[in-house]
Structures are given as C-alpha cells and as structure tokens.
Short mmCIF file of the C-alpha atoms (twelve columns), coordinates in Angstrom:
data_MODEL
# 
_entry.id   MODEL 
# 
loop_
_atom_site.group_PDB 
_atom_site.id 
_atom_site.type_symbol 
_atom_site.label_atom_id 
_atom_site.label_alt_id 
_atom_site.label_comp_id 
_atom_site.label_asym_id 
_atom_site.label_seq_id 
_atom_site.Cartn_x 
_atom_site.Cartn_y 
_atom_site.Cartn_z 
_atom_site.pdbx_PDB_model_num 
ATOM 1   C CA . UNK A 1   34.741 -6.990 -8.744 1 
ATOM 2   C CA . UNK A 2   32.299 -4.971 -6.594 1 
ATOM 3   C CA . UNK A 3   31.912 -5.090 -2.834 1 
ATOM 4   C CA . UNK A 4   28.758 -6.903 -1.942 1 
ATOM 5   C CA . UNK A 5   26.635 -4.078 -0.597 1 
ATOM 6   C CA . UNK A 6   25.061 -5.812 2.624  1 
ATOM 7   C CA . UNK A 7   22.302 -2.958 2.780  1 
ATOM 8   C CA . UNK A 8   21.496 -3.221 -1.060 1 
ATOM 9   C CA . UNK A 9   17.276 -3.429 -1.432 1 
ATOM 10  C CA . UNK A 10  16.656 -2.156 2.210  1 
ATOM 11  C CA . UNK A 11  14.572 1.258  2.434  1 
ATOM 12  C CA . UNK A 12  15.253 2.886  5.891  1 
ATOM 13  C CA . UNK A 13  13.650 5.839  7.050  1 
ATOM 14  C CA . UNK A 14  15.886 7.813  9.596  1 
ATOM 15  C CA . UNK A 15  14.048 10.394 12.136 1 
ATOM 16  C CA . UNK A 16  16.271 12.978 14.157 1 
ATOM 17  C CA . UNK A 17  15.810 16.228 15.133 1 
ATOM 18  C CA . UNK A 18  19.442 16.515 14.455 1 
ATOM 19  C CA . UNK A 19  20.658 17.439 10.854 1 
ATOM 20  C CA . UNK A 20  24.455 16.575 11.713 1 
ATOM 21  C CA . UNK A 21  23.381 12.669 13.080 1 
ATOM 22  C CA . UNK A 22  21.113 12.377 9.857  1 
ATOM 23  C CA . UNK A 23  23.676 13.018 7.070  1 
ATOM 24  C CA . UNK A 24  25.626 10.875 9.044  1 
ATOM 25  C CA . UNK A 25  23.571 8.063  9.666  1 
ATOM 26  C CA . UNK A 26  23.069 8.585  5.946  1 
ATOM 27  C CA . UNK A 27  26.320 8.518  4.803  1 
ATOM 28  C CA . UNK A 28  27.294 5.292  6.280  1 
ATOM 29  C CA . UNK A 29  23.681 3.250  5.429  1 
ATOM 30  C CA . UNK A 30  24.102 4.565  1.344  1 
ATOM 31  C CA . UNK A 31  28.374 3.120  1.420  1 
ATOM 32  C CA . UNK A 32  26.821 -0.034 1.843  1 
ATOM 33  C CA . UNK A 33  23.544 0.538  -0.463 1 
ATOM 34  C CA . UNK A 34  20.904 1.234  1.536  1 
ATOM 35  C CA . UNK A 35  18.359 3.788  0.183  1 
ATOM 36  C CA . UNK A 36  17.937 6.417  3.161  1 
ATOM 37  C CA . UNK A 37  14.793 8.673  3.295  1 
ATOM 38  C CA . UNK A 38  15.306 11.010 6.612  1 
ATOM 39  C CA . UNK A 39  13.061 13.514 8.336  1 
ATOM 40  C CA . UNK A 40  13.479 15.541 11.120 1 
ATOM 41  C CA . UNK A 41  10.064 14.969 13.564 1 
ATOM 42  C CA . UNK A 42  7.947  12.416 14.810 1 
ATOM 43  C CA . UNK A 43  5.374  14.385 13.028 1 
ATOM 44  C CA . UNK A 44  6.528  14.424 9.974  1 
ATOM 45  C CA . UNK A 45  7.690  10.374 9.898  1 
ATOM 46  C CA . UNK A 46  4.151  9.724  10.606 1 
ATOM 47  C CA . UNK A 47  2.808  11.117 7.412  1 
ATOM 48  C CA . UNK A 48  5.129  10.310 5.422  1 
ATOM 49  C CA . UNK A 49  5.362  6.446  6.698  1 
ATOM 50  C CA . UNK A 50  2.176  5.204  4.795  1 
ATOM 51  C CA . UNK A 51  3.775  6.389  1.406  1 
ATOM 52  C CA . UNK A 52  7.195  5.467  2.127  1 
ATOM 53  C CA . UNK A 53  6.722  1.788  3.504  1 
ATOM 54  C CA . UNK A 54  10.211 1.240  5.130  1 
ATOM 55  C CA . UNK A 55  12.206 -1.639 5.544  1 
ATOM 56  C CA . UNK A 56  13.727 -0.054 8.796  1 
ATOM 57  C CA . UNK A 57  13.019 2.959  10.995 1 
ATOM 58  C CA . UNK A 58  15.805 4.405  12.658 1 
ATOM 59  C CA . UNK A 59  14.551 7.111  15.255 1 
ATOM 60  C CA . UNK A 60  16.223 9.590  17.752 1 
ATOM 61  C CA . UNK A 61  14.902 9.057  21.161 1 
ATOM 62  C CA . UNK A 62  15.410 12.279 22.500 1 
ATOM 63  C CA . UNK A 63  13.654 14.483 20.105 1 
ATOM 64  C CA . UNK A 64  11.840 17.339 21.345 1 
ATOM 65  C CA . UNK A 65  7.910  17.459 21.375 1 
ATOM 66  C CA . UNK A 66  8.130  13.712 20.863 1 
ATOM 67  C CA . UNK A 67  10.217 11.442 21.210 1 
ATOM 68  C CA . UNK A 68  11.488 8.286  19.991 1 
ATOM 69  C CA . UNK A 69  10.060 5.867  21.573 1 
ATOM 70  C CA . UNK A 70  6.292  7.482  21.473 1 
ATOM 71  C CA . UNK A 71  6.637  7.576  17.444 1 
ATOM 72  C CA . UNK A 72  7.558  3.513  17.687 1 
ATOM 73  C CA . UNK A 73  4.200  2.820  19.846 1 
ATOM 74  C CA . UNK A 74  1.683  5.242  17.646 1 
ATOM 75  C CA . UNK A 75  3.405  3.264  14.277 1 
ATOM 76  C CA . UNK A 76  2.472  -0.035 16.340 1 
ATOM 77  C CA . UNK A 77  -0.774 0.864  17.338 1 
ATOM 78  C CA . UNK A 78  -1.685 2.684  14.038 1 
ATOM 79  C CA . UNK A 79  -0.242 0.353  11.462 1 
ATOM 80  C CA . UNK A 80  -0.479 -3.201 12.733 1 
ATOM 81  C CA . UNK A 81  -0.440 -4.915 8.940  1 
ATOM 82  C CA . UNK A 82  2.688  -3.264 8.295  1 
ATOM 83  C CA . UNK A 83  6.083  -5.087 9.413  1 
ATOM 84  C CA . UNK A 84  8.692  -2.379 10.161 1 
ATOM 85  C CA . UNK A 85  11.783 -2.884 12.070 1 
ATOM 86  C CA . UNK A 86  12.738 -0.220 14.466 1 
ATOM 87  C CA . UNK A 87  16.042 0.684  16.359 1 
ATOM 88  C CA . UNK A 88  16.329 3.871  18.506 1 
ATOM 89  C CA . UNK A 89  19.776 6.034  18.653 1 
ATOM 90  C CA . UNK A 90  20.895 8.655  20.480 1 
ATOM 91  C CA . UNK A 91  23.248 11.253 20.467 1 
ATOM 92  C CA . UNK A 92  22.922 11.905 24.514 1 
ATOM 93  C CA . UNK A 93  26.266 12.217 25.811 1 
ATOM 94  C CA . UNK A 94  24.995 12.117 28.995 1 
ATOM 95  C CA . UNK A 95  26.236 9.472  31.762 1 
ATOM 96  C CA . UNK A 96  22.606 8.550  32.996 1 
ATOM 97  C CA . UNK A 97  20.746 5.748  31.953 1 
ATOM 98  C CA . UNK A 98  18.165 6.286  29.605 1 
ATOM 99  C CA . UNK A 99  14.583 4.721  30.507 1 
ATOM 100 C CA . UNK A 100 12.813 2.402  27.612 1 
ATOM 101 C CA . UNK A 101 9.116  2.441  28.288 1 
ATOM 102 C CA . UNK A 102 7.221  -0.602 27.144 1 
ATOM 103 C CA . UNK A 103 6.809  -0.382 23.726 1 
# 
C-alpha cells in the first residue's frame, strides 16, 4: 500500500535567491507529491507566473533587489482573477524581528 501523498495535485512555485533553501524546500514538497517549479528572483517569478498558474507560491523575503513581500503585492495588484496562496520563508538567522508590510 502507498503512503497517501498529502501534496499530490498541488503546483507550487518556490522563489529564493538561495539555491541551497530551494532544493531543499524541493526535496521535502516532491516526498509528499507536490510538483515544485523554483526560480531564483522576483523577476523572474513574475514572468513565469502567468504560464505556470500555481497552486502555492512560496517566496524568500529577504531576496536582494526585491524582496518577498513586494513580489506578493505586484502578483495581487497585477493578477486579481487569479487565486494563489502565498507563504513567505526565510533563512535569516538573525535575532531581530522581521517587519511584514501590509500586503
């Protein structure tokens, strides 16, 4: 009997500047059948979004030229019709608290 694969059918698209935190975010959303497109910019996940039409968006929010949080507003603002859930990460292993703007 197989595991039931609780991600099976979901399409997430992962953005992080960091190649180590996207093979791993990979890893562990594919064990459970998730299919994983990832990118490494803001930039990038914006033109590829329209094509790709995630389930999920899982974005870094400390990338540099722009971050997470800016890419979740221009997807809002720029593609109302679609629904897309979003969570932020972050591999900041800093001790100070991270500010969410209004999204």
């Amino acid at each position: 009997m197989e595991p039931h694969l609780l991600l099976a059918g979901l399409n997430i698209l992962v953005v992080d500047d960091d190649e180590d935190s996207r093979f791993y975010i990979t890893t562990v959303l594919e064990a459970d059948g998730a299919t994983v497109i990832t990118v490494a910019s803001a930039a990038v996940a914006l033109k590829v979004l329209a094509e790709l039409q995630p389930d999920v968006l899982i974005c870094d929010i400390s990338m540099p030229n722009e971050d997470g949080y800016t890419l979740i507003r221009k997807i809002r603002t720029a593609v109302r019709s679609m629904t897309l859930d979003s969570i932020s990460s972050s591999a900041a292993t800093s001790c100070k608290p991270l500010i969410k703007p209004d999204l």
